[in-house]
C-alpha positions in Angstrom: -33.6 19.5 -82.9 -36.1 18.7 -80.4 -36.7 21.9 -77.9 -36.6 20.8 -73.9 -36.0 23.7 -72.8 -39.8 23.0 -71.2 -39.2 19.9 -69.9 -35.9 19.9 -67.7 -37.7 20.1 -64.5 -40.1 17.5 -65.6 -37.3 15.5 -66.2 -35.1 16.3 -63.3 -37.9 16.1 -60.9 -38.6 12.5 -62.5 -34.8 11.3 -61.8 -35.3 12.7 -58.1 -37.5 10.5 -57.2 -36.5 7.3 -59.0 -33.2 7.3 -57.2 -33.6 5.8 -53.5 -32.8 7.8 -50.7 -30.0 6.6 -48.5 -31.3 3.3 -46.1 -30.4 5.6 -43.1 -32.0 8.6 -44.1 -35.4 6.8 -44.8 -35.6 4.2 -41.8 -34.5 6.4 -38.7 -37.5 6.5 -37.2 -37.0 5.7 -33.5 -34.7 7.4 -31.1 -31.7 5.4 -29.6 -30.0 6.9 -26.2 -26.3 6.2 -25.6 -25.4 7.7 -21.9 -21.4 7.5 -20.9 -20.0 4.6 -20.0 -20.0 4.6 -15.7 -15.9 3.5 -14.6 -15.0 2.2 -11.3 -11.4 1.8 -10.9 -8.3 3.8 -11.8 -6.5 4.0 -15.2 -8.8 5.9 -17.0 -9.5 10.1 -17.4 -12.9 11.3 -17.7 -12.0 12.3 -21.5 -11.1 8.8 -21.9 -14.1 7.7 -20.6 -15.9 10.0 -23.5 -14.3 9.2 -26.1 -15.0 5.1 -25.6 -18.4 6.1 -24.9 -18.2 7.9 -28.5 -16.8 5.1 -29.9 -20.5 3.5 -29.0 -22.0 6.1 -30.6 -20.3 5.5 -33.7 -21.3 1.9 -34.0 -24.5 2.8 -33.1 -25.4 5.0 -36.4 -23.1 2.4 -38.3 -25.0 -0.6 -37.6 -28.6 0.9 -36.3 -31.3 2.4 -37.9 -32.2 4.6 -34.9 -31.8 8.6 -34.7 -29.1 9.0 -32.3 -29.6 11.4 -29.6 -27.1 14.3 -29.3 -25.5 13.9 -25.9 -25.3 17.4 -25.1 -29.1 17.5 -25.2 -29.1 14.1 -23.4 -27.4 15.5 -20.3 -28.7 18.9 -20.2 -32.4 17.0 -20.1 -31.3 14.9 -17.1 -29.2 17.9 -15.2 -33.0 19.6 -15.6 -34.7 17.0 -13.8 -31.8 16.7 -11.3 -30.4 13.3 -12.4 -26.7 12.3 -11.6 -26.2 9.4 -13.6 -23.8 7.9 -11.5 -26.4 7.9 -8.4 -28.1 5.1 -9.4 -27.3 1.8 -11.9 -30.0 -0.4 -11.3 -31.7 -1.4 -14.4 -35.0 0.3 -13.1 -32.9 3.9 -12.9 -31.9 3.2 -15.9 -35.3 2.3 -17.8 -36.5 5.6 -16.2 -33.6 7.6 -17.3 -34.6 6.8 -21.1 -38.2 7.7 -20.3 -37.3 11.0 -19.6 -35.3 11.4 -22.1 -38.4 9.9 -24.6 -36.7 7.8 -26.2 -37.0 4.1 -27.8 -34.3 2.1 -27.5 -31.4 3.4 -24.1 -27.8 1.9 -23.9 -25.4 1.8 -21.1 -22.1 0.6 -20.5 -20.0 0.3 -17.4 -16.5 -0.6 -16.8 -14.5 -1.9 -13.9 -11.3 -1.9 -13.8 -9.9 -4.5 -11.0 -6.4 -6.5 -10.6 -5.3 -5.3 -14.0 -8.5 -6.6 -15.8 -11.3 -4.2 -17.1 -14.8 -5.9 -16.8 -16.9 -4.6 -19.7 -20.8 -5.1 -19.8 -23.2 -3.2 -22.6 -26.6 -3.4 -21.9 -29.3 -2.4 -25.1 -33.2 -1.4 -23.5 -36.8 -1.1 -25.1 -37.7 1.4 -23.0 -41.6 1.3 -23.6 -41.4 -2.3 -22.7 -38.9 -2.0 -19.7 -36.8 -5.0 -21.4 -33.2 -6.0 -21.8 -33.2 -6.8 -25.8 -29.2 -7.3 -26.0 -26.5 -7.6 -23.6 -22.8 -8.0 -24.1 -19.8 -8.7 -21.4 -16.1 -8.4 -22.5 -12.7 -8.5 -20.4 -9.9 -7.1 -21.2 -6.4 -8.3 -19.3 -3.7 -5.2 -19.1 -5.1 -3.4 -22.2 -3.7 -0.1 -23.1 -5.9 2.7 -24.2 -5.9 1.2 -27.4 -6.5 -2.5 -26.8 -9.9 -1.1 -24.6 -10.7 0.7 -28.0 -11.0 -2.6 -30.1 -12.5 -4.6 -27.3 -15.4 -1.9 -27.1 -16.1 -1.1 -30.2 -16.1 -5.1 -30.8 -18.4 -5.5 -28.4 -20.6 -2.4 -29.7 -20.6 -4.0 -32.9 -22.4 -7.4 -31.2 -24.8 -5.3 -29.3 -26.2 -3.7 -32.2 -25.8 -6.3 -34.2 -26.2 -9.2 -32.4 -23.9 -11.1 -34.7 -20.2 -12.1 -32.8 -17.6 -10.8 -34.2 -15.8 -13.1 -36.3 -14.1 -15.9 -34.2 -10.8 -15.0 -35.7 -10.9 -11.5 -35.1 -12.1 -11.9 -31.5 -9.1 -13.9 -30.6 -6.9 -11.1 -32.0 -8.4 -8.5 -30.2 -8.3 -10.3 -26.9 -5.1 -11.5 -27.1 -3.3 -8.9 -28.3 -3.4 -7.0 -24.5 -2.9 -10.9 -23.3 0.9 -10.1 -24.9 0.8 -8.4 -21.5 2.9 -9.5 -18.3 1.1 -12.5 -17.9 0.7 -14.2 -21.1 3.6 -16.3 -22.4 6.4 -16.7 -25.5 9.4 -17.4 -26.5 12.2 -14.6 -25.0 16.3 -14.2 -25.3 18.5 -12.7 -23.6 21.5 -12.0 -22.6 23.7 -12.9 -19.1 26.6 -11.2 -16.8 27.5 -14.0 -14.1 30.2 -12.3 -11.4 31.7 -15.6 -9.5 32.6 -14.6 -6.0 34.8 -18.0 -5.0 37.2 -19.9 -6.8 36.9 -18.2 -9.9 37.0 -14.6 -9.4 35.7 -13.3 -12.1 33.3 -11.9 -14.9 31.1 -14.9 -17.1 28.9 -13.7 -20.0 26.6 -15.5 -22.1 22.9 -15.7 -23.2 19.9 -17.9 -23.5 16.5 -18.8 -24.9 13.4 -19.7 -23.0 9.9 -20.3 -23.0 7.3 -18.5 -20.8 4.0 -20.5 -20.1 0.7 -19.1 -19.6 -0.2 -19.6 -15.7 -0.6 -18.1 -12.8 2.8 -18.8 -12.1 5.8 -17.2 -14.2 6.9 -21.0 -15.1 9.6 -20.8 -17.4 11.8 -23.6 -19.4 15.2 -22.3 -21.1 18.9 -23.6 -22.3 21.5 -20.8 -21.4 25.1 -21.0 -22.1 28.0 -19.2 -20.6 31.9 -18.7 -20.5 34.6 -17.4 -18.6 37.1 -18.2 -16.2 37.3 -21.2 -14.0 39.7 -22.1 -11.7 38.8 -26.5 -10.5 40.7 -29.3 -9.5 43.9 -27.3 -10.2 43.0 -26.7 -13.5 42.9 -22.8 -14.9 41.5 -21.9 -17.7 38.3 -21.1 -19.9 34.8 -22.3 -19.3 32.0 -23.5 -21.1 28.3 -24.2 -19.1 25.8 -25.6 -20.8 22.8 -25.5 -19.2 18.8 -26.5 -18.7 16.8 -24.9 -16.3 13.0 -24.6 -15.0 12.5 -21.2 -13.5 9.1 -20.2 -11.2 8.4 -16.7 -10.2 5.8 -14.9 -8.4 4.9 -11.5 -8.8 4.4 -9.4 -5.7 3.0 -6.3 -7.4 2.4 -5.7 -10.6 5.9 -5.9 -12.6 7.9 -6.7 -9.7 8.5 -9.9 -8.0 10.6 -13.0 -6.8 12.2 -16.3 -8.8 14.2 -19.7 -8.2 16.1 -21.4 -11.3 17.5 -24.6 -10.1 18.7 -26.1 -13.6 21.8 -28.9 -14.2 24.7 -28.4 -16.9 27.9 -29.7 -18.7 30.6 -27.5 -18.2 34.1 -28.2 -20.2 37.5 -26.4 -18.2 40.7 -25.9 -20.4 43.6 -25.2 -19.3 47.6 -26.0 -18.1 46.9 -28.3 -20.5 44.2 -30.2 -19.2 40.8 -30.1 -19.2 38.2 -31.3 -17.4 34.6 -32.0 -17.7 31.4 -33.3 -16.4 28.1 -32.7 -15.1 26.8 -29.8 -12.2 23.7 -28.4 -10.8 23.6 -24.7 -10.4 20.4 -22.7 -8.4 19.7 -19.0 -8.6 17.0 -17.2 -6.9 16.7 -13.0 -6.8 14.3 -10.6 -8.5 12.4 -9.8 -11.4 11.8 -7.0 -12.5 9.3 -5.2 -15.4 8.9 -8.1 -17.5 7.4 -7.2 -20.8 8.2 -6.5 -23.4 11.5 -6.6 -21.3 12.6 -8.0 -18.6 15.2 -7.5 -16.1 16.5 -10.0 -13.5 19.0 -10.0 -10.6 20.2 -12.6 -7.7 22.8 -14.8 -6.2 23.7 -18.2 -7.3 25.4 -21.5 -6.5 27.2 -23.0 -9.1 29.7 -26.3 -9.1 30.9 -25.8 -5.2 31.0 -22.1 -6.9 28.9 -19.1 -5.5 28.5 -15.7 -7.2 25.8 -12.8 -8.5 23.8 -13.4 -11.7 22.0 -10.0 -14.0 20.5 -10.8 -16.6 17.8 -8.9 -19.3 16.1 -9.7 -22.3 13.0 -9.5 -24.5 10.0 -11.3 -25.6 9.6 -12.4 -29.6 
């Protein structure tokens, strides 16, 4: 049996170097800078703020073949040469901030926040050359935490790559925030209708409606209710059907005013007879929250009829 007793480093020095070192390990040869993202608005903590600017960071080894530089040492080189990033934005600061730090390639982010939409820009610099090679705007419309999450790192991912995101993704990480308190659907709910005159008494019933995306809160719906009706002498149960437009406005945020004219069919039983035919019925009140609930209160006038309408439901 052949000795190699001899020959296993040979042999294993031989496999060492026929097997490819990893791409990242054997291309990193310039240095990239990621500083924090700079936030003007409210919403968002300083640790927030970190970890979306990590988040950068994280694309940027994924998808570059720079050496990343350790932000500790990038902000402990700046607070040496007296720099407080947030002093200055301009895109000459900012070309000089990377010079100090030596490095090849700089990226910064900022993010306002304004009338419930965060403005996103990411900005990539050759630093020798004092030139913008990539930059990348996103909004974001009443995102959670999360929501900013996807929209950054989706826009991190186009900066370094330069490729958009697929168009199908994209749409879903836009418009998932956009299920927010402005975007529209289809919604049920549920109705309590207290008639002050002629009636007396407690309706119930429910409904279905679709909210359109527009400034507006313009809404379309059927709602049907029953209770007691007292008309033309005639006591008994009723049935409204009804079709109605509804327009809101919101004051603040989650909080503002409607009108819902709409016309219906209503069917009355009772002494035995009945009575039918058509009526017009307009509410107006409050609104209140809105999604993924929402909560409504006001007066109406109903058939010669006035009375208190609450209603509350939720979005599909």
């Amino acid at each position: 049996m052949p000795d190699w007793t001899g020959k296993k480093v040979p042999i294993l020095l031989f496999i060492f170097l026929i097997i490819p070192a990893p791409l990242s390990a054997q291309e990193r040869t310039e240095d990239l800078a990621v500083l924090d993202i700079s936030f003007t608005g409210e919403k968002l903590t300083k640790p927030e703020i970190e970890f979306l600017s990590d988040d950068i960071r994280e694309k940027a080894v994924k998808l570059t073949r720079y050496r990343i530089m350790n932000k500790e040492n990038i902000f402990a080189i700046l607070r040496d040469k007296g720099i407080e990033l947030g002093k200055c934005q301009e895109a000459e600061c900012e070309v000089e901030y990377g010079r100090m730090l030596q490095a090849d390639k700089l990226v910064t982010s900022s993010i306002l926040f304004s009338g419930g939409i965060y403005y996103i820009k990411l900005k990539l610099y050759d630093v020798p050359t004092a030139s913008i090679e990539n930059s990348v705007s996103r909004e974001c419309k009443l995102c959670d935490f999360s929501g900013l999450r996807e929209v950054i790192r989706g826009a991190s991912e186009e900066l370094f790559s330069g490729v958009k995101p697929v168009e199908r993704i994209a749409r879903k990480i836009e418009e998932k925030p956009e299920k927010g308190r402005k975007a529209g659907g289809i919604y049920v709910y549920p109705s309590l209708n207290y008639y002050v005159s002629d009636i007396g008494g407690l309706n119930y019933g429910g409904g279905v409606g679709y909210r359109f995306k527009l400034p507006l809160l313009l809404t379309l719906g059927s709602q049907w209710t029953t209770g007691r009706l007292s008309k033309d002498g005639i006591e008994g149960t009723a049935n409204f059907i009804e079709l109605y437009t509804m327009v809101g406005i919101n004051f603040i945020r989650d909080f503002g005013a409607y009108i819902k004219p709409s016309v219906n069919f209503h069917f009355i039983e009772g002494n035995g007879r009945d009575a039918s035919g058509p009526g017009v019925r307009v509410e107006g009140g409050l609104h209140f929250f809105q999604r993924p609930i929402f909560i409504s209160t006001g007066a109406f006038y109903d058939v010669t009829t006035t009375g208190i309408a609450f209603s509350f439901g939720g979005y599909f």
